[in-house]
C-alpha positions, 0 to 999 in steps of 0.5 A: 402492274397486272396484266392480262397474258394471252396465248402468243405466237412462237413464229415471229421472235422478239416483240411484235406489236401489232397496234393492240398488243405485244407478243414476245416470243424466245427460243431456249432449248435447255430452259425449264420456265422462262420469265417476261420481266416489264419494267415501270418508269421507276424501275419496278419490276413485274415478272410474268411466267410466258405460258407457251412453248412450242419448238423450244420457243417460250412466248405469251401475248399481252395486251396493252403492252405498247412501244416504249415499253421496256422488258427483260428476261428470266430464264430458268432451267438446270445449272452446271458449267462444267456441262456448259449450263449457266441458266439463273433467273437472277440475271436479267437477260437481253432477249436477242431479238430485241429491236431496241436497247436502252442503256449499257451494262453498269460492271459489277458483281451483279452481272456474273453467275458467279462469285468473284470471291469464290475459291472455284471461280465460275463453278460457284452461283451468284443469286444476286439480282443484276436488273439494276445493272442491266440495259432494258430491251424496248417494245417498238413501233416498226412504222416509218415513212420512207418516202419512197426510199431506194437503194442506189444499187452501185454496181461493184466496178463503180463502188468506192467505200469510205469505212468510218465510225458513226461517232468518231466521223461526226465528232470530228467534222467541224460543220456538223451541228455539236447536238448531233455530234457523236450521233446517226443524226449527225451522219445524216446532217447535210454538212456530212453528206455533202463532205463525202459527196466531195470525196466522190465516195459511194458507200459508207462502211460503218464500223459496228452498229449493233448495240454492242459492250460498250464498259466491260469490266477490263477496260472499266478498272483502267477507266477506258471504254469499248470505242470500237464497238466489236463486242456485239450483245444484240443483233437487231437494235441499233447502239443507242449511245450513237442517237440523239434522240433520247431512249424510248427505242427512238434510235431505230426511227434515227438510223432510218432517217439516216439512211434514207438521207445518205440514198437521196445523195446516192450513197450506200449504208454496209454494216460491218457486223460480228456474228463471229462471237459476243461481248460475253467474253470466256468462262469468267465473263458476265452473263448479259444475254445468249450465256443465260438463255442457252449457253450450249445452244449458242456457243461453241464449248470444248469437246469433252469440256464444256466448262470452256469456250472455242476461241476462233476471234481472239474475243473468248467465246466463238458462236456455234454456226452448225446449230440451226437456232445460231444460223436462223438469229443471224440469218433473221438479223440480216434480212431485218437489217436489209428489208426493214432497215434498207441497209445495202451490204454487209463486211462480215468480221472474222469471217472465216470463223463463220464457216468453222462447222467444226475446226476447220474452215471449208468454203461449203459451209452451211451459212454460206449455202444459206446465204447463196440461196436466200432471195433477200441477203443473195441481192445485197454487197457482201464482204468477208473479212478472209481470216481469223485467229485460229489454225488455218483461219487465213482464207484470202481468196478461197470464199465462194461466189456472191462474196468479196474480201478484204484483199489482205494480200493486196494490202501487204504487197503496196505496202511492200513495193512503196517501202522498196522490199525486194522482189515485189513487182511481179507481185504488184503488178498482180495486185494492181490488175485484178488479183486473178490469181486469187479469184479467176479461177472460182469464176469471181471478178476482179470486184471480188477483190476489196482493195485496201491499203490501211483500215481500222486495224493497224496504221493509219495512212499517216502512221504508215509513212511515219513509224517503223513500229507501233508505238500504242502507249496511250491506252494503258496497254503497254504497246501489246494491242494492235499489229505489230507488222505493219510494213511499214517505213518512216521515210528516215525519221520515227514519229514526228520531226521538223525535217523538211525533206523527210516530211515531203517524202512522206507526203509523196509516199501518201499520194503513190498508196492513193494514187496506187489504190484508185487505179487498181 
């Protein structure tokens, strides 16, 4: 393969086809040379030196170059990570606006910068090339008829979200075709919508989209995989496991077509997203894509010792939200995901490590300026999960105006009334009316409170009125993953049990939590 290169355009990052050609474009600061790696159908491989640098941003426009092209990168520059530099053009990386990914990461030596056998772990090279191991980035065709799609625009007081996980959903409901199961298509299936509809739901929270970490090396050695999709690798293109269409990129026009079918029937499309860190993990993690193209600019190092990573998430690595490159990423993310995507909010993961300019969280923080004034993602639902893992991380109702919270006090409070805890009507009576407490007091409605009582995390509503601990021994981590303070009562039995009065107990108690939730 030869082609021609010509002089590109460092605005627009990614690949931009503009119907003759493509321009690629990638910001490193820290890079010396950074390499356009096209691939054949066959996997040959074609390296081309991008020609232009402007604002740290390496780009070059070729023509020809068409959607369902597949692409990497090579970036070169200066390695040494006890500096926080991790730079080897023998790994293949993702660029990070990349609108499509095919595959997933295959585990292996190939994907790490260093040696596994090596004496000093990280501190060693690995000159091994990973592209064999690595999922391609795709060039795509962004046109696509919407037919006159709208959001439904529900206001808050009416919102009511039914959070889900795009495979698990449509594994689960026996109506939906078994070709679309698993699938964004099968999402849009009239089967489905007309079961939410049922429901009287008016929003779909999906569990993360974002092309994430689906086999990472702990979970590979145990034969498990990453099902709850929170380790992101890129934040524009939709996961390509959940698509029925094949590779090609084809997942962006089927997550279009679902959303454009959940507006007809009136239903909302809110991402849950994690902008707090990456599927990179820590120091002894692999190298897929922000380690390997500028690890100082996009990840929080420790001070004096940048060998390491800030760990706010619990996840190993935490994003750098005071470097202006980190904030346009997740800025440009979201207003992909909302103008060309027509998604209709956003729960933000882990948010109070977003507001970490440093250590501690403060409400003013750049990104939420940011947010508060920009005219497309300020008109959208907004969401904050109100805590993380590090000091001060619990932040239930200090975010600012434009957003609400997962109420997590509102959550532990129905928890406790139902179960009989002393001293918890005051605080009930609080919770079921508003929680203003919380939120009157920065000018936030009542809507500023999500009110939840079980998610993704932790119990289910089922296992909430029938364990009084966790009892996670499937997955072969020996009962340490998941909260373990559930509040949570068995009504008189742990786990299953053929007792009958028991059993209708824990179907009464079932109806008080929704009865509770729907009046709140």
């Amino acid at each position: 393969m030869s082609i021609q290169q010509l002089p590109g355009n460092a605005n627009n990052l990614g690949a931009t086809w503009d119907g003759r050609g493509t321009n690629f474009a990638i910001f490193s600061e820290n890079a010396t040379l950074v390499e356009l790696c096209l691939f054949d159908e066959d996997g040959t491989e074609h390296r081309y030196e991008l020609g232009g640098v402007y604002h740290f941003v390496w780009h070059g426009y070729f023509p020809g170059v068409k959607p369902g092209q597949s692409y990497g990168c090579g970036v070169h520059g200066p390695v040494g990570p006890e500096q926080g530099r991790r730079l080897e053009p023998d790994l293949l990386v993702m660029a990070p606006y990349a609108l499509a990914i095919d595959g997933n990461v295959e585990s292996g030596q190939a994907i790490f910068g260093y040696t596994w056998l090596d004496e000093e772990e990280d501190l060693s090279c690995n000159i091994e090339d990973s592209a064999k191991s690595m999922p391609k980035c795709v060039v795509v065709d962004p046109s696509f008829d919407w037919q006159g799609d709208e959001s439904p625009n529900t206001p808050w007081n009416e919102t009511v979200i039914y959070e889900m996980h795009v495979k698990g959903f449509t594994h689960q409901h026996p109506k939906v075709p078994k070709r679309l199961k698993g699938t964004y298509a099968g999402l849009a299936h009239p089967a489905a919508i007309k079961h939410l509809k049922s429901l009287g739901i008016t929003a779909v929270e999906l569990m993360p989209v974002h092309h994430f970490h689906a086999k990472p090396s702990y979970l590979v050695s145990k034969e498990l995989s990453n099902y709850w999709g929170y380790d992101s690798l890129n934040y524009f293109s939709p996961h390509a496991d959940y698509s029925s269409a094949g590779t090609s990129g084809q997942q962006v026009k089927e997550f279009k077509t679902m959303v454009r079918s959940l507006h007809a029937a009136g239903i909302e499309v809110i991402l849950d997203v994690v902008y707090n860190h990456t599927g990179e993990g820590n120091h002894m993690g692999p190298t897929l894509s922000f380690r390997g193209i500028d690890n100082t600019a996009y990840y929080r190092l420790v001070e004096d010792n940048e060998r390491y990573y800030m760990d706010y998430t619990g996840c190993g690595n935490s994003l750098r939200m005071s470097h202006p490159q980190v904030l346009k990423l997740i800025m440009d993310s979201l207003r992909y995901w909302v103008q060309e995507m027509h998604v209709d909010g956003f729960r933000f993961d882990l948010a109070s490590a977003l507001a970490r300019e440093l250590f501690e969280v403060g409400t003013l923080a750049t990104f939420f300026d940011i947010i508060h004034q920009d005219p497309v993602i300020s008109r959208v639902k907004l969401i904050a999960e109100p805590w993380d893992v590090g000091d001060g991380g619990y932040q239930v109702g200090k975010f600012p105006l434009l957003w609400s919270e997962w109420n997590g006090k509102y959550r532990d409070t129905v928890r406790d009334f139902w179960r009989g805890e002393d001293s918890a009507l005051g605080e009930f009576a609080a919770r079921l009316t508003g929680s203003s407490d919380l939120y009157e007091s920065t000018g936030r409605k009542p809507h500023a409170s999500i009110n939840f009582i079980t998610a993704h995390d932790g119990f289910t509503l089922r296992d909430l009125v029938s364990y009084n601990d966790k009892h996670n021994d499937a997955n072969g981590e020996d009962n340490r993953d998941g909260e373990s303070h559930n509040r949570a009562w068995n009504c008189g039995a742990e786990g299953e049990t053929d007792d009958p009065e028991i059993l209708q107990l824990r179907l009464q108690q079932q109806r008080n939590f929704l009865a509770t939730l729907m009046l709140s």
